[in-house]
N, C-alpha and C positions, 0 to 999 in steps of 0.2 A: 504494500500500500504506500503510497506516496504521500511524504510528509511535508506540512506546509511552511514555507519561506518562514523566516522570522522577519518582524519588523523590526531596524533597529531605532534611535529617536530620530537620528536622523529624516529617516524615511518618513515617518510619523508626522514631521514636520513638515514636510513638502506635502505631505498629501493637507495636512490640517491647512496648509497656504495656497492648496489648490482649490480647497473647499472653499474661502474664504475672499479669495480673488473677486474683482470686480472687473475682468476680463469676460466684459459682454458688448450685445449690438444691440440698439432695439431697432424691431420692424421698420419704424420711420430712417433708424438710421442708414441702415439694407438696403431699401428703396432709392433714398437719397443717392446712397453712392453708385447704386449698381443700375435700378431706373429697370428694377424688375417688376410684373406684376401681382399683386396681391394671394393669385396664384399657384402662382412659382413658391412664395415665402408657403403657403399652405400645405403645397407640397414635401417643403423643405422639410418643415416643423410637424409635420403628421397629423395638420389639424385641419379644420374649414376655412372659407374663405371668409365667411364672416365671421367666426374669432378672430382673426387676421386683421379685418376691418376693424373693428373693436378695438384693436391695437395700435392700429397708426390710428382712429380717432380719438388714443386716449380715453376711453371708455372704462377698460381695466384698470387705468393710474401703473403704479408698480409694483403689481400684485407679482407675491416670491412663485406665483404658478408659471410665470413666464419667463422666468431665471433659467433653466434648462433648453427652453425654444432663442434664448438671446444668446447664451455659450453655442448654440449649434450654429446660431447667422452669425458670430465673431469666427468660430472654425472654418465658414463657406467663405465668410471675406476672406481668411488670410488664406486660402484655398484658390480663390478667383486672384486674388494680388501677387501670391509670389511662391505658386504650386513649385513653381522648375526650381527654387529654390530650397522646397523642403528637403529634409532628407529619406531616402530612398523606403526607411522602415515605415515614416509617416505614410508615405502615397499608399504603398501597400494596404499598412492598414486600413486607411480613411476610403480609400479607391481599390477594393482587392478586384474590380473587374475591370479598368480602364486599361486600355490596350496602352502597351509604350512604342 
């Protein structure tokens, strides 16, 4: 049987700083830059299009339920801005079917 990784504090720490990050996008901001439509972000985030809506009208405020759909449009920006420059484990991961 396979026994699991120890965390050491180090580790602990990076993840407690990854939890803790304010390393997000909001919808409006997505839009802005990229001048996708409502959509696209629906698709993106796994949701409708009018949660979507909701969102760029500020409907929600900064409800913590769309803290994980705003880490996925900050992952898609830096994806769209400067893929060629990820490194090679990233694309894999985040893209395991995009042809090279």
């Amino acid at each position: 049987m396979h026994r699991p990784s120890y965390i050491t504090e180090q580790k602990w720490q990076q993840i407690y700083s990854f939890i803790h990050a304010k390393t997000r996008m909001t919808p409006q901001q997505f839009v802005s830059k990229w001048g996708v439509t409502s959509g696209f972000i629906a698709e993106l985030c796994h949701c409708n299009e009018s949660t979507v809506a909701n969102w760029i009208n500020g409907n929600f405020g900064d409800s913590s339920s769309q803290r994980p759909h705003q880490l996925k449009l900050f992952i898609a920006d830096l994806m769209l801005s400067d893929f060629e420059g990820l490194p090679e484990k990233f694309k894999s991961l985040f893209c395991p079917d995009w042809q090279r």
